[in-house]
N, C-alpha and C positions, 0 to 999 in steps of 0.2 A: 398445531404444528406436529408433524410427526415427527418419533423416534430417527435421528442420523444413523445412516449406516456410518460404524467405525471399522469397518472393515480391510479400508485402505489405509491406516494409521501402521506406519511401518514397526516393524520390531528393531529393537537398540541393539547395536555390533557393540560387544564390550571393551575398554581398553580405548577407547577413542579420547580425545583431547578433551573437548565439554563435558560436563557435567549429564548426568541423567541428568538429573531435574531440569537444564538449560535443553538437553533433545524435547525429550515431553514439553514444555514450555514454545519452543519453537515449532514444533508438527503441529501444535493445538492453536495455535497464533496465527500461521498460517492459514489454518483450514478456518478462525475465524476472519481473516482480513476476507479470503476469497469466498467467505459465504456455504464454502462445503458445509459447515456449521454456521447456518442463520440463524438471526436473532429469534428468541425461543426455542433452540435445540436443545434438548437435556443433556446434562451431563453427568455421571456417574465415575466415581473414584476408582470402584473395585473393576468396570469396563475396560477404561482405560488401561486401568496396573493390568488385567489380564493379556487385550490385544497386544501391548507394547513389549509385555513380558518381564516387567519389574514388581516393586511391591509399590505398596499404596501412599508411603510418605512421599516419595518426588513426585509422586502425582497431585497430592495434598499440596505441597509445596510449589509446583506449576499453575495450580489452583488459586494459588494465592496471589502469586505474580499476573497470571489475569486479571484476576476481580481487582489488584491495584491500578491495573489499566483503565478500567473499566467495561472491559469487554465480557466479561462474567460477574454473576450474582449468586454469592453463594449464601445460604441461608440455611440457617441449622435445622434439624426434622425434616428439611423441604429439597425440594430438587435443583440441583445445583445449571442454572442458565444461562444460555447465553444473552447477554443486554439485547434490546434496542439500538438502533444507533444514535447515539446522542447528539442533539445538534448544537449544542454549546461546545461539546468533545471536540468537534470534528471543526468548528467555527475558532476554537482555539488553535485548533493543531495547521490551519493553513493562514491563520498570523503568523505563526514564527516558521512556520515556509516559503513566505512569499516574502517575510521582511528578510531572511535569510538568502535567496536563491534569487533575488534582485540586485541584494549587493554584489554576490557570484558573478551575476550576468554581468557587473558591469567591468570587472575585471575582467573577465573572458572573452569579451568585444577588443580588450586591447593588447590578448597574451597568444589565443589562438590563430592558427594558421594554414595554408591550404591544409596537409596531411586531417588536423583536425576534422576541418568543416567537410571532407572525405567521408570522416569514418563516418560522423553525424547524417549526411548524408544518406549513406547505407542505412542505418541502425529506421529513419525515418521509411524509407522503400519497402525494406522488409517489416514494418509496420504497417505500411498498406497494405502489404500480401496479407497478413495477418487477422486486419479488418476486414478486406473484402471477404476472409474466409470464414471469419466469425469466428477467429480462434483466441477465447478472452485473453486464457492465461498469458499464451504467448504474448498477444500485445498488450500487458500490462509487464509482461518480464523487459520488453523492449521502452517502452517506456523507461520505465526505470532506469536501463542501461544508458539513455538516452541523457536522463538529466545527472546522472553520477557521471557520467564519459565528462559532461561540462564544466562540472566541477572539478574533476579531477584533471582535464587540461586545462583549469583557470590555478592549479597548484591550490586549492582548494578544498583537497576531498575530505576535511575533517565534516566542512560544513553540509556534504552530503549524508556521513554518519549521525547531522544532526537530526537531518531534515527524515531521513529512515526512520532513528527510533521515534518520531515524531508525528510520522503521517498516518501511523494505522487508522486512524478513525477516518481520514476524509479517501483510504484505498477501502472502504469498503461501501462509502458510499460510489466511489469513482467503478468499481468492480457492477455494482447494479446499474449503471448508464451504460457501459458499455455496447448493448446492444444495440444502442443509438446513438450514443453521440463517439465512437471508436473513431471514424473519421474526419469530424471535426476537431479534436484532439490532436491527429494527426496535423493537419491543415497548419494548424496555430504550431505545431513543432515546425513546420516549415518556414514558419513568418520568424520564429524563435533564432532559425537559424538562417535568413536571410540577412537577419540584422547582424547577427554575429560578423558576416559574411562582411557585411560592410563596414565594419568594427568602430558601430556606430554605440558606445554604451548606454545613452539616455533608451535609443528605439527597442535594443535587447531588453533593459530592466523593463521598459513600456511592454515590452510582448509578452513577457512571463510573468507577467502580473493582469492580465487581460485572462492569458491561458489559467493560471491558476482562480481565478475570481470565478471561474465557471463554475466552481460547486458550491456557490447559492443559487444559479439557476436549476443546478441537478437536486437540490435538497427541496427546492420549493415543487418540482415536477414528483420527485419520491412522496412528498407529504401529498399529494394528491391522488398518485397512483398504488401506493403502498403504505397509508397511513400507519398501522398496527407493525411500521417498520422501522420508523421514524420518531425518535421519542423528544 
């Protein structure tokens, strides 16, 4: 694996509300969930404190808040990694997704209403513009807004800040399918939200649990296409 370029790792405006260590923390999390840093990228202390323009403790310190993730592996003398994606990580983090965002659906089949299934509507559209163009990021930002919009018009939106700090392990396997199954994805947000539509709550929790159960088919298609990715 080669050297990541850090080149795009923004420099810190000072005086802001978060913490350094929570910015570094956050830019590095990111660039792990979307694979800008795949698994075996190196990482380095004094790189980072430089590009970013701090010193080495919040970096140390962002360091650590990874590797309790599990998305880094830091190892004394040795060079500090980014994991594998682990498939127990990822097989954890979409139980308490799916058992979370089922209950969601099923209050949200009985709270939402036209304005709602509108927005969802949109948020879906420009999701296909997004897939037929092949532009990941975007439609995984869309996504996302997609299933927090439901939550948070089911009056519900703590249980999307669960399901956030929860998912990194199955968005980075969700990030490597992309270039195949984007529209599928989309499809089932359709069916997600026909049911809503018909404020039917068994069919909603039935469809988001169909949609989210896809990433054992995307982990068993990764262990075959990208073994030395998949741990």
């Amino acid at each position: 694996m080669s050297q990541p370029d850090l080149a795009t790792l923004p420099a810190l405006e000072e005086l802001r509300p978060r913490s350094v260590t929570d910015q570094i923390f956050e830019a590095l999390y990111a660039r792990v969930v979307n694979l800008t840093l795949p698994p075996g990228a190196k990482l380095s202390e004094a790189e980072v404190a430089a590009q970013m323009g701090v010193s080495r403790q919040p970096v140390r310190d962002a360091f650590y808040r990874l590797s309790q993730l599990g998305f880094i592996q830091i190892r004394p003398q040795r060079a500090t990694t980014v994991t594998q994606i682990s498939t127990e990580a990822v097989m954890q983090a979409y139980f308490v997704r799916s058992a979370l965002e089922e209950a969601t659906m099923r209050v949200a089949a009985l709270r939402l209403g036209p304005a709602d299934w509108d927005g969802l509507q949109q948020l879906v559209d420009l999701q296909q513009i997004a897939s037929d163009a092949d532009r990941r990021a975007e439609f995984h930002a869309l996504d996302d807004q997609f299933h927090h919009d439901i939550c948070a018009a089911a009056g519900k939106e703590f249980v999307w800040n669960l399901v956030r700090d929860n998912k990194g392990h199955m968005d980075r396997v969700r990030f490597l399918s992309l270039s195949y199954g984007s529209s599928t994805a989309n499809v089932e947000h359709g069916q997600i939200l026909a049911a809503l539509r018909a404020r039917d709550p068994e069919a909603a929790a039935a469809a988001i649990r169909h949609h989210l159960s896809k990433i054992e088919q995307i982990l068993a298609r990764l262990r075959i296409d990208l073994p030395d990715v998949i741990g």
